[in-house]
Every structure is written in C-alpha cells, then in structure tokens.
C-alpha positions in Angstrom: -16.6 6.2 30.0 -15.6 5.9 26.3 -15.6 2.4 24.8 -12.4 1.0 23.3 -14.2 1.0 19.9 -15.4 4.2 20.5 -11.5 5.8 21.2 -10.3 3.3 17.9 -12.9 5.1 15.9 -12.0 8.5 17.4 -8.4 8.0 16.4 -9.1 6.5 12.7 -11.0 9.2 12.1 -8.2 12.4 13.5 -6.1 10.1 11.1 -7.8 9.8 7.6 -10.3 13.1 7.6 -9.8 15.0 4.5 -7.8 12.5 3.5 -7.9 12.0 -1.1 -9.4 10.3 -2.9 -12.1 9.0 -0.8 -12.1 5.9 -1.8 -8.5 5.4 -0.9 -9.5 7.1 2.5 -12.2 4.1 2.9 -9.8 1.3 2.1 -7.6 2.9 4.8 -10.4 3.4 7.5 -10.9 -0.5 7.1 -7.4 -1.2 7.4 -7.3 0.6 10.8 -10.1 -0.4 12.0 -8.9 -4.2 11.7 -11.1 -5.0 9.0 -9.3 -5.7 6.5 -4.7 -6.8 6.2 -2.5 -4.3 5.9 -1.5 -6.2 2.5 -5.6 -6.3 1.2 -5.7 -2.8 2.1 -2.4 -1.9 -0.2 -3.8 -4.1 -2.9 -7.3 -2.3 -2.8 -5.9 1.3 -2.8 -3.3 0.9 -5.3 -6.4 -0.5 -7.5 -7.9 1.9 -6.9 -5.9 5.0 -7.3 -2.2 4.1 -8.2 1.0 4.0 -7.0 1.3 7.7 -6.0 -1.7 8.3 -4.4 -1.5 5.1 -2.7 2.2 6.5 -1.3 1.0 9.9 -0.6 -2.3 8.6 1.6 0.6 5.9 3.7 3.2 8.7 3.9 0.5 11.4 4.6 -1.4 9.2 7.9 2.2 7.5 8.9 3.0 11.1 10.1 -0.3 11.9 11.3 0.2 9.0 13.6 3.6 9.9 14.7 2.4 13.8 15.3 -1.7 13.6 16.2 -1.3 10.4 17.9 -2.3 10.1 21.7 -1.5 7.8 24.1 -5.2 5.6 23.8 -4.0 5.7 20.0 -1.8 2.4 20.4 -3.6 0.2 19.0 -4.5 2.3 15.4 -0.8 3.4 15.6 0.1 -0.1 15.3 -1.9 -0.7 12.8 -0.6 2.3 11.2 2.9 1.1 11.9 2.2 -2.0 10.1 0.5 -0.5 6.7 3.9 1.2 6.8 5.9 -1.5 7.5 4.3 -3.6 4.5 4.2 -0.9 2.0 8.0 -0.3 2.2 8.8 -3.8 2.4 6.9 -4.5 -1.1 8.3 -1.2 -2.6 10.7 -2.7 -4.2 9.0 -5.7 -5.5 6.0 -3.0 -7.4 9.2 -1.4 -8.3 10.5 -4.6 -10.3 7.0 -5.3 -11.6 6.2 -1.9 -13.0 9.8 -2.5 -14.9 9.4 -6.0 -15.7 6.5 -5.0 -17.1 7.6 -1.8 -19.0 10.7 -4.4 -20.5 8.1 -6.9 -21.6 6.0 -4.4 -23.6 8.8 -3.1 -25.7 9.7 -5.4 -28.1 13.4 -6.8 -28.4 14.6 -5.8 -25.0 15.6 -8.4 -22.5 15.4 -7.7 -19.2 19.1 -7.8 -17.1 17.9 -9.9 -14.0 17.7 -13.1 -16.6 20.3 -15.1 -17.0 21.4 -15.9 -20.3 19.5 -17.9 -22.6 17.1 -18.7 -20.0 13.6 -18.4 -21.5 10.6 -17.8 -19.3 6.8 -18.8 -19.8 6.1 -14.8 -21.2 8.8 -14.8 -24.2 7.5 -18.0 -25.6 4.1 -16.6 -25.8 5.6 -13.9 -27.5 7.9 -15.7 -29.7 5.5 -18.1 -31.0 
C-alpha cells in the first residue's frame, strides 16, 4: 500500500515536471508539498523570476491540476486551488505597485489615486 506522502509526492511531481525555471519549479514543489504559504511561495518565485514567469508557472500547474489530477490528488489540488486563489486575489495589488512605482520614478507626475494636496512620506523625501 502507498503512503499518503508517498501519493502527495506522486501528484506534485505529475504537476511541476519540466516545469521553468527550476527554481520557480522548487518554490512551487514546496508550496505543494505544505512546506511553505501559498503567499511565501508567490513572494519567493516572483523574486526569483518576475511577474510573468511567476503567472505562467501558476496558470501552467492550475490546469495541470484541473486536467492530470486524480481522485488521491485532493489534497495537492487544494493546495493548488489556493496558490491560485492568492495569486489572483493580489493581482491587482502587484498591479498598483508596479504603477505606483513606475509614477514615482518619473519626475513631476502625480499619481490619480491621491487626493488633492495630500502629501505622502515618498514626495517629501523627494521634495526636500
């Protein structure tokens, strides 16, 4: 009889193999394996590679999961689920960063979220 562990590693590994870069693979075999939070694991692998990768690796095992998946797979396609789930939710929020950010670095331009004459902690480092 196959251990629990045993089918959870089985199932990772139908997920991520030949998944790239490798070490955005390795991030995600932790994740799946319950090592590491969904929310770690999407820090780590957009360190690691960037936005797009990180999106293409999610989108790539999210329909593994959904197509390879068999019915011992619950637990891993949870866990799948939930990388998903996190990723999309904080979408957005990279979304406003990597803008904010882009605004910030071009001199002159305010940004449209900030109400007017409100001054934030980053222009008066600027300003001064």
């Amino acid at each position: 009889m196959t251990s629990r562990t045993g089918l959870e590693a089985e199932a990772i590994s139908r997920l991520t193999d030949g998944l790239e870069p490798a070490a955005i693979r390795a991030i995600l075999v932790q994740c799946l394996a319950g090592e590491i939070a969904p929310s770690t694991a999407i820090s780590r692998m957009l360190e690691a590679g960037g936005a797009p990768a990180t999106r293409a690796v999610i989108d790539e095992v999210t329909h593994r999961a959904a197509t390879l998946s068999r019915a011992s797979d619950r637990l891993v396609q949870d866990r799948v689920d939930e990388l998903t789930q996190v990723f999309v939710e904080n979408v957005a929020a990279l979304a406003d960063v990597s803008d904010s950010t882009k605004t910030l670095s071009q001199p002159g331009q305010v940004r449209a979220s900030r109400p007017e004459g409100f001054v934030d902690r980053d222009d008066r480092r600027i300003s001064e």
